[in-house]
C-alpha positions in Angstrom: -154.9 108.8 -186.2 -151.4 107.5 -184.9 -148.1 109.9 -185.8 -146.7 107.3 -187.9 -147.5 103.9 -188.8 -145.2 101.1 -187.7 -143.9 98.8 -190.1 -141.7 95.6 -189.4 -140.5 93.5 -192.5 -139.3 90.2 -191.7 -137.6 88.2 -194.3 -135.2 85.0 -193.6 -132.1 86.6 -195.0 -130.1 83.6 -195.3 -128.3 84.6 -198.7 -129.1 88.1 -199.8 -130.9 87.6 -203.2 -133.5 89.8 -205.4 -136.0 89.3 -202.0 -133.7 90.8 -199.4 -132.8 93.5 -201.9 -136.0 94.6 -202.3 -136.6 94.8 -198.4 -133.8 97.0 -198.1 -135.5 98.8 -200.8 -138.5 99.4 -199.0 -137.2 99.6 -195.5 -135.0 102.6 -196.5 -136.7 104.4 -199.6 -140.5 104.3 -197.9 -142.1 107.3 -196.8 -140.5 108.5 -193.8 -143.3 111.2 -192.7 -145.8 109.0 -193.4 -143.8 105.6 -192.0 -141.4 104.0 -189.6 -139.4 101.0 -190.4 -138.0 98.1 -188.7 -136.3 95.3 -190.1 -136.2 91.8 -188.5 -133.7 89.4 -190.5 -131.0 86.4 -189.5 -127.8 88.4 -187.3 -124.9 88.8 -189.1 -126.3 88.7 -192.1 -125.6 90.8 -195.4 -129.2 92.3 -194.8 -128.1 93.2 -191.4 -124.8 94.9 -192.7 -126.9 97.1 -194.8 -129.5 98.0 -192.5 -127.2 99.0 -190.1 -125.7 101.4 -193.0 -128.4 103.1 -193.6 -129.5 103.6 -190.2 -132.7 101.2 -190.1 -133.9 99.7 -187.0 -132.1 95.8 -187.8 -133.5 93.4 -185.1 -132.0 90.2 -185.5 -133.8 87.0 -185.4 -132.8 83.1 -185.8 -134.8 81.9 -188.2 -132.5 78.9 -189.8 -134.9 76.3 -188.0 -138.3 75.5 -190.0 -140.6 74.8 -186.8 -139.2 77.2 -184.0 -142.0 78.7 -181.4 -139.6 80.3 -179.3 -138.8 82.4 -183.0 -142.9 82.8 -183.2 -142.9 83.8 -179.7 -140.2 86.3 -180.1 -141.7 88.1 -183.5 -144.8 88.4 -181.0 -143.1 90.0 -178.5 -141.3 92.5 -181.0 -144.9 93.2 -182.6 -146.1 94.2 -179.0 -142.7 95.9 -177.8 -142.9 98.5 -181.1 -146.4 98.8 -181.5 -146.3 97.2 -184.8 -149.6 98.3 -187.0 -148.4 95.9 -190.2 -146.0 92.9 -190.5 -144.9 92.5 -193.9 -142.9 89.3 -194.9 -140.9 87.5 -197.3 -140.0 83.4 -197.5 -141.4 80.4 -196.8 -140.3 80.3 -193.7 -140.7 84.2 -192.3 -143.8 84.2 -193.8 -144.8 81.0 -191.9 -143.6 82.5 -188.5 -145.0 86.0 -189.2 -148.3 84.2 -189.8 -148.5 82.1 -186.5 -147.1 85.1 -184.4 -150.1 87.3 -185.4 -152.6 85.2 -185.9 -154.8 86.2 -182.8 -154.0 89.7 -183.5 -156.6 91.0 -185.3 -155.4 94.8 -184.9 -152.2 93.7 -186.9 -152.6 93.5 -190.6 -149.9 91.1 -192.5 -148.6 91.6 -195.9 -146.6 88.7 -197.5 -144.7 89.5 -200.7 -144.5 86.0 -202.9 -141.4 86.1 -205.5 -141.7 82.4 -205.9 -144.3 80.0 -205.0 -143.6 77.2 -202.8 -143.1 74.8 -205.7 -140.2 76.3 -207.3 -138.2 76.6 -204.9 -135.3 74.1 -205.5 -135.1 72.2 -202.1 -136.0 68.4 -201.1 -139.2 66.5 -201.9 -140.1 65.6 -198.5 -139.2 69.9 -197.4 -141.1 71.0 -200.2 -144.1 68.9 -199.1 -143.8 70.5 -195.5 -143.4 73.4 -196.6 -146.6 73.4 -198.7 -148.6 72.0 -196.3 -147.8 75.2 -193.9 -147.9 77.7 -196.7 -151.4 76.5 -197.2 -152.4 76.2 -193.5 -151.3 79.4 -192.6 -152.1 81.5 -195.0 -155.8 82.4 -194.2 -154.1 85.0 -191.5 -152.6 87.2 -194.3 -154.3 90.4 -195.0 -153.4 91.0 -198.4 -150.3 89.1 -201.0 -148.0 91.3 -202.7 -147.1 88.9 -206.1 -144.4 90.6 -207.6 -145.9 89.7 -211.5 -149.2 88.9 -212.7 -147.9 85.2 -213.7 -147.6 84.7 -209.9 -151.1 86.5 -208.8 -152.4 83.9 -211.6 -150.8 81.0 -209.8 -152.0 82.2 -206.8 -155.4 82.9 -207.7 -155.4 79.0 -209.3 -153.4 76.5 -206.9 -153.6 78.6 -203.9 -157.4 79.5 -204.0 -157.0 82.7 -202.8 -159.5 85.5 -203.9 -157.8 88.3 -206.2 -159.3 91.1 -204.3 -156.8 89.8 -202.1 -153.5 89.6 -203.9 -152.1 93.3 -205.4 -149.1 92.9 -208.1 -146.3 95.1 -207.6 -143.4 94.4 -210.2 -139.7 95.0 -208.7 -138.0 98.3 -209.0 -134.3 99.4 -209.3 -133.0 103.0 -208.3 -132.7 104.3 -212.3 -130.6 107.3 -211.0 -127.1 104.5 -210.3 -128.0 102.6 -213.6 -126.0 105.2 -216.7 -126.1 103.6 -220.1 -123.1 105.7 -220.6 -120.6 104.5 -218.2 -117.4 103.2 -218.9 -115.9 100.7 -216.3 -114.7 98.7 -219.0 -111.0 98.8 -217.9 -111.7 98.2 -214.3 -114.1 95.4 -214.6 -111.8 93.8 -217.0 -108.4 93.9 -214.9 -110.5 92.8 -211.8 -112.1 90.2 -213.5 -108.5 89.5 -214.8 -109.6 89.7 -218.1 -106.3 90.9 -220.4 -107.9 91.7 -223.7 -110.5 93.8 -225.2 -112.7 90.6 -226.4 -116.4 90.9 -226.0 -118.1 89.4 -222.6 -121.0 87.8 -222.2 -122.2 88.3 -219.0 -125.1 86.1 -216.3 -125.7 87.4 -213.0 -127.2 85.7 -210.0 -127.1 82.9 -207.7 -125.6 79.5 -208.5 -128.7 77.3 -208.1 -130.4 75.0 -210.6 -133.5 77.4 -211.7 -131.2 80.0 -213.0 -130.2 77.2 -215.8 -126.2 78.2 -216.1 -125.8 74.3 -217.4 -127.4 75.5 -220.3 -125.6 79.2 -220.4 -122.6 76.8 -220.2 -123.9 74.8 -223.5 -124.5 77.6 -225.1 -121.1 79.6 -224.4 -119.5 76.4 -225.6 -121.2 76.9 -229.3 -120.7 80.8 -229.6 -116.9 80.2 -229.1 -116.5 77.7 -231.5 -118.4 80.0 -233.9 -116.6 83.6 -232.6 -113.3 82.4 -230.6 -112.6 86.1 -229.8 -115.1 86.1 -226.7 -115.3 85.8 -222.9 -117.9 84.9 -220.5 -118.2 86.0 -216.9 -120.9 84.6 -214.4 -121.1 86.5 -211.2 -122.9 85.1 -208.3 -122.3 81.8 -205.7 -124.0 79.0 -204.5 -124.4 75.3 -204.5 -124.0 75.2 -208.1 -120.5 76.5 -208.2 -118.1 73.4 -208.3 -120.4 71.7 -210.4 -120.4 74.6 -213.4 -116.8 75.2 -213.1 -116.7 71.1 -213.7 -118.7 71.5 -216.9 -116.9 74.6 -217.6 -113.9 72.6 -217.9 -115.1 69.8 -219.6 -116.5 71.6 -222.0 -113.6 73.0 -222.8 -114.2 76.5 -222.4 -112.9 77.1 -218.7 -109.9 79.4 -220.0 -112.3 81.6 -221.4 -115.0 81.5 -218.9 -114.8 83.5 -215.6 -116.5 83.0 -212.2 -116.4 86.1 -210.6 -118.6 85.2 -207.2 -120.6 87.7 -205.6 -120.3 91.2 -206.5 -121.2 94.8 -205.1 -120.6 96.8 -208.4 -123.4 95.2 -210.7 -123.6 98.5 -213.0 -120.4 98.5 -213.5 -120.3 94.9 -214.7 -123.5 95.1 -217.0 -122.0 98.1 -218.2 -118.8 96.2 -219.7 -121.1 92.7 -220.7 -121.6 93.0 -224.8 -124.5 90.6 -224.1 -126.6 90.1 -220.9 -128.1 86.2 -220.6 -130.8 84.8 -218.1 -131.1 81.2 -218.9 -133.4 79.9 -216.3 -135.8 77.5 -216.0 -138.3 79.3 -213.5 -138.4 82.8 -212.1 -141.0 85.2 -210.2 -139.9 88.8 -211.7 -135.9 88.6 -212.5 -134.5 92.0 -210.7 -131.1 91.2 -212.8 -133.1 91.9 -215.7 -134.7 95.2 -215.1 -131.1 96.1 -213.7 -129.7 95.1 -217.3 -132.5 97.1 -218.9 -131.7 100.0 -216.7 -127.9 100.0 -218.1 -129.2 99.9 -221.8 -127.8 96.3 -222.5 -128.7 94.4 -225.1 -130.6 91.0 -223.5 -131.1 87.6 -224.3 -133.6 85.5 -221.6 -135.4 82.8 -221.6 -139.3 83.1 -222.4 -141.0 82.0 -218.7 -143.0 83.3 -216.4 -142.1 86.9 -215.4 -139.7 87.1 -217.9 -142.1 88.2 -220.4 -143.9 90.7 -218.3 -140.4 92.5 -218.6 -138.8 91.7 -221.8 -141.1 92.4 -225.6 -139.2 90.0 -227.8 -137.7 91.7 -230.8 -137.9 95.1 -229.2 -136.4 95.5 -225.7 -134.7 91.8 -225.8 -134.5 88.4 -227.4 -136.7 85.5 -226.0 -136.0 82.3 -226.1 -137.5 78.4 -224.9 -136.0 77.8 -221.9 -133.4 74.3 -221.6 -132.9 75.3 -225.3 -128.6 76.0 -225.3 -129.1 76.3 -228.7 -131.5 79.0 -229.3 -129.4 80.8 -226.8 -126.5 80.5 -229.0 -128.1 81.2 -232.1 -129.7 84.7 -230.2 -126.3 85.3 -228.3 -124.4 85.3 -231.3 -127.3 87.2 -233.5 -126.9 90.5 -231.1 -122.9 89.8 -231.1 -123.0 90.3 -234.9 -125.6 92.9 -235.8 -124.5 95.7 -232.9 -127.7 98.4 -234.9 -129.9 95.6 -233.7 -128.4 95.5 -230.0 -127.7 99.4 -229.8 -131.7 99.8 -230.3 -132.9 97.1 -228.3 -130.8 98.8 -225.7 -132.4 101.7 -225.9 -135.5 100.6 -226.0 -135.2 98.4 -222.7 -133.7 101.8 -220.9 -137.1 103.0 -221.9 -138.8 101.0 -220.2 -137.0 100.3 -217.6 -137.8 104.1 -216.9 -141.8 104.1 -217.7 -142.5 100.7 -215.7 -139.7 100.0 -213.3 -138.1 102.4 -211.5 -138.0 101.7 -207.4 -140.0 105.1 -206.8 -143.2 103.2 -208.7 -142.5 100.4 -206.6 -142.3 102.2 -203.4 -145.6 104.2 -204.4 -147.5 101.1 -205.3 -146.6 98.7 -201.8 -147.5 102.5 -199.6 -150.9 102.6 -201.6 -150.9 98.5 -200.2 -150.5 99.7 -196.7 -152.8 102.5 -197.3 -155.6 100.5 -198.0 -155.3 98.1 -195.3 -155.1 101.1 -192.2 -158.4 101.1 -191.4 -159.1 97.8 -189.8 -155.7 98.4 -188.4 -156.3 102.0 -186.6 -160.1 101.6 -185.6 
């Protein structure tokens, strides 16, 4: 039996999004006895910044280009050169190179976390076509999927073809211990949002692409401020997206009370000064943003997909409602807005289970009982 067993995640890491957070999870909360980590990602990345913080092997790799053998060749090399026993990877395109690098390896097992399957992801026809076509092609050489919600194992299991003996669900975690229900950042988040006045805010977190749905956030925000006037909305993330929503912001006549505060570090501190959290998107694997927003007791209103409901019971830890709907968002925004009993409780309820199903350590148990099972072949 070898001292330690060697781990190397590879992930893409060209935005740092729910994926590379939960990398940086696992590289640095995993069993240290028991493992040792290294962590091969784009240089200069945010990923990188972060390994490098918390003292985690970072190896940087290129992997911007979709078909790129001298990035196969070099993830080969880097398997050989640390002795690598598993590869585990994340994204259509590490997964792709991970896959072809240890292909003819058969003392190498490979884990592959899916978040989102191939056909949500919100790129070009012709990419998404290509993209398919390799997911599909290469992945007879992983050893076991990690599907971070039963939705996605489903999917898998259906479109995919693969066998459920070989796909283990592991639901995202957060670190409960930074999430307090009881924190009060209120007058810092407000004067660095450069928000004067004591109104209530309405808060969406994450990245500025179409699947999150902010159009219809947008919609929505316009109808509670014609109903309550006395509100603000805040959305805190970037991408593509951005000059487009702050467009519609303004044309809908709500830019003066509608805030675009990019991409921010201190995400308990924010949820802990929204009134309301809101998810509106169209298509999701398992939301981290919302276990986060359970985690800091706030009262939630998401739309009911995929994933979503494996975190949120509606009428009990949140309200759920049909996605592309601006109007049932309203209609639930403004529902929590005015009866606070009803928003106090469902807070508490969601801390509750945030704490019973989705703290990082149950995570972090769940992927080392992964590798567990998989040593054998691995160490004969």
């Amino acid at each position: 039996m070898v001292d330690k067993i060697r781990i190397l995640y590879v992930i893409d890491a060209l935005e740092f999004g729910g994926g590379e957070r939960g990398f940086s999870q696992l590289s640095t909360g995993i069993d240290k006895k028991r493992f040792k980590t290294y962590l091969a990602a784009h240089p200069e990345s945010k990923l990188e910044e972060m390994a490098r913080l918390d003292n985690i092997s970072f190896i940087p790799i290129d992997m911007d280009r979709k078909m790129n053998f001298k990035t196969i060749a070099q993830l080969l090399r880097i398997v050989n050169q640390h002795q690598i026993h598993i590869v585990h990877s994340m994204g259509a395109r590490a997964d792709f190179f991970a896959r072809m690098a240890v292909r003819k390896l058969p003392k190498i097992s490979l884990v592959c976390t899916v978040a989102m399957p191939v056909e949500g992801f919100d790129i070009g026809f012709i990419r998404k076509i290509v993209y398919k076509i390799a997911d599909r092609f290469s992945s007879r050489y992983v050893t076991q999927f990690i599907a971070v919600s039963k939705a996605l194992k489903d999917q898998l299991i259906r479109k995919r073809k693969i066998h459920s003996d070989r796909i283990t669900v592991v639901h995202n975690g957060v670190e409960l211990d930074q999430y307090n229900p009881g924190m009060d950042a209120s007058e810092k988040i407000r004067l660095s949002l450069g928000i004067t006045d004591d109104y209530p805010i309405i808060g969406a977190i994450g990245r500025l692409v179409h699947q999150k749905g902010y159009s219809h956030f947008l919609q929505a925000a316009k109808q509670v401020y014609v109903e309550k006037k006395y509100v603000r909305f805040v959305i805190v993330g970037h991408g593509p997206e951005e000059d487009n929503l702050k467009s519609m912001a303004k044309s809908l006549g709500i830019s003066h009370v509608c805030t675009f505060a990019g991409l921010r570090r201190d995400i308990p501190e924010l949820l802990s000064t929204f009134e309301v959290f809101v998810l509106s998107s169209v298509l999701e694997g398992l939301p981290r943003i919302v276990i986060e927003a359970m985690a800091m007791g706030r009262p939630i209103v998401a739309t009911d997909i995929d994933g979503v409901r494996e975190e949120l019971e509606d009428g009990i830890t949140g309200l759920l409602v049909p996605p592309e709907n601006s109007d049932f968002l309203a209609k639930s925004i403004i529902d929590l807005l005015t009866d606070k009993d009803k928003s106090v409780q469902m807070g508490i309820n969601a801390r509750r289970v945030a704490e019973e199903r989705f703290g990082v350590g149950i995570m972090l148990k769940n992927v080392e009982e992964v590798y567990e099972e998989i040593l054998p072949q691995n160490l004969e």
